[in-house]
C-alpha positions, 0 to 999 in steps of 0.5 A: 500500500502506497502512501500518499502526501501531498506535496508542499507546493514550491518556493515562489509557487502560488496557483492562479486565482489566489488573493495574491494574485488579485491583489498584484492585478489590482495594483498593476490597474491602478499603476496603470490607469492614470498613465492610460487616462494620461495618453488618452487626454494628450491623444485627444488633445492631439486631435483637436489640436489638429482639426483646429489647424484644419478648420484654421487653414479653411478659414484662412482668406487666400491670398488674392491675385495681384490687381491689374494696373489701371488703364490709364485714361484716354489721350484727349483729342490731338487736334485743338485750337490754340486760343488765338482767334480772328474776325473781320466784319463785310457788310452784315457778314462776319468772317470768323477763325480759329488757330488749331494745332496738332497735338498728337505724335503723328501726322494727321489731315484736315478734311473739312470744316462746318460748323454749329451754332447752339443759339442760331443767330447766324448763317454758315456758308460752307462755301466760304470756309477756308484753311487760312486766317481772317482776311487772308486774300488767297487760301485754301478751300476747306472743302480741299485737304490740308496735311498737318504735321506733329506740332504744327499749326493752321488757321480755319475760317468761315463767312457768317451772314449775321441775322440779328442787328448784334451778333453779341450774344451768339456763340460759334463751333468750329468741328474738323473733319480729319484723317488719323495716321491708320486712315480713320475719319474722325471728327473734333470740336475745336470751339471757337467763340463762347460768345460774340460778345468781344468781337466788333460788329456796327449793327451792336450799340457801344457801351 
């Protein structure tokens, strides 16, 4: 008959499940759980942090594209009267003129004159326009073509028959047909008189 012992279980050997182990477990939890709360929090804080970078650089204005520089404005009509101005009175007609210049770059020339007068008071004769000064005994027709260089100057007057006994109050346009360097045809009003108001006339009574 065999004798059986129990065998005292070794140094350092404890079956699984006892209240050693348990409490072993317990402590390594709470070692642990602050350090995983720890990770935890940062990765969150992570993830806002980068949202927040995200919905920044979406909310950011993007920068603009450069503006265009302005288009500078357009050069002002080449031809232009000079301010020197002529009349001469024939009977009940006044002769009238102006000095235009040319002020573009290029080459341009005269075509034709007429004229306008916003109040009326007097008659143009067309027939009577000339590329020349008042008085001057022979010139140029304006119905013929007078080429005007960059620079240069030139007379244009007309024969106004006066249909009132003063002309006073009455003012006087000059438009010039003219041809650019490409050929176009292009009309300007160089003015002339705002008024008659300056010029001699005998039909108007002196002050």
């Amino acid at each position: 008959m065999i004798n059986e012992r129990p065998v005292p279980p070794e140094s350092g050997v404890r079956p699984v499940g006892s209240d050693v182990d348990r409490d072993i477990l317990g402590a390594t939890e709470r070692l642990r759980s602050p350090r995983s709360r720890s990770v935890g929090v940062i990765g969150t804080l992570a993830l806002v942090f980068a949202l927040g970078l995200g919905v920044g650089y979406q909310l950011r204005p993007h920068p603009q594209p450069p503006r265009p520089a302005p288009t500078p404005p357009p050069v002002s009509m080449p031809v232009e009267a000079t301010g020197a101005r002529c009349a001469m009175q024939t009977g009940t007609h006044l002769r009238l003129g102006v000095e235009v210049a040319n002020r573009g770059p290029t080459p341009l020339t005269l075509r034709s004159v007429r004229t306008e007068l916003p109040i009326g008071g007097l008659r143009f004769d067309p027939n009577f326009a000339q590329w020349g000064v008042c008085g001057q005994l022979v010139a140029p027709s304006a119905s013929d073509e007078l080429p005007l260089a960059p620079g240069a100057t030139a007379w244009v007057s007309g024969l106004f028959e006066v249909l009132e006994a003063c002309p006073a109050p009455y003012p006087v346009h000059f438009l010039l047909t003219y041809t650019d360097q490409h050929g176009t045809i292009v009309e300007a009003n160089v003015f002339g008189f705002a008024d008659l108001g300056g010029v001699a006339y005998s039909g108007c009574q002196a002050d």
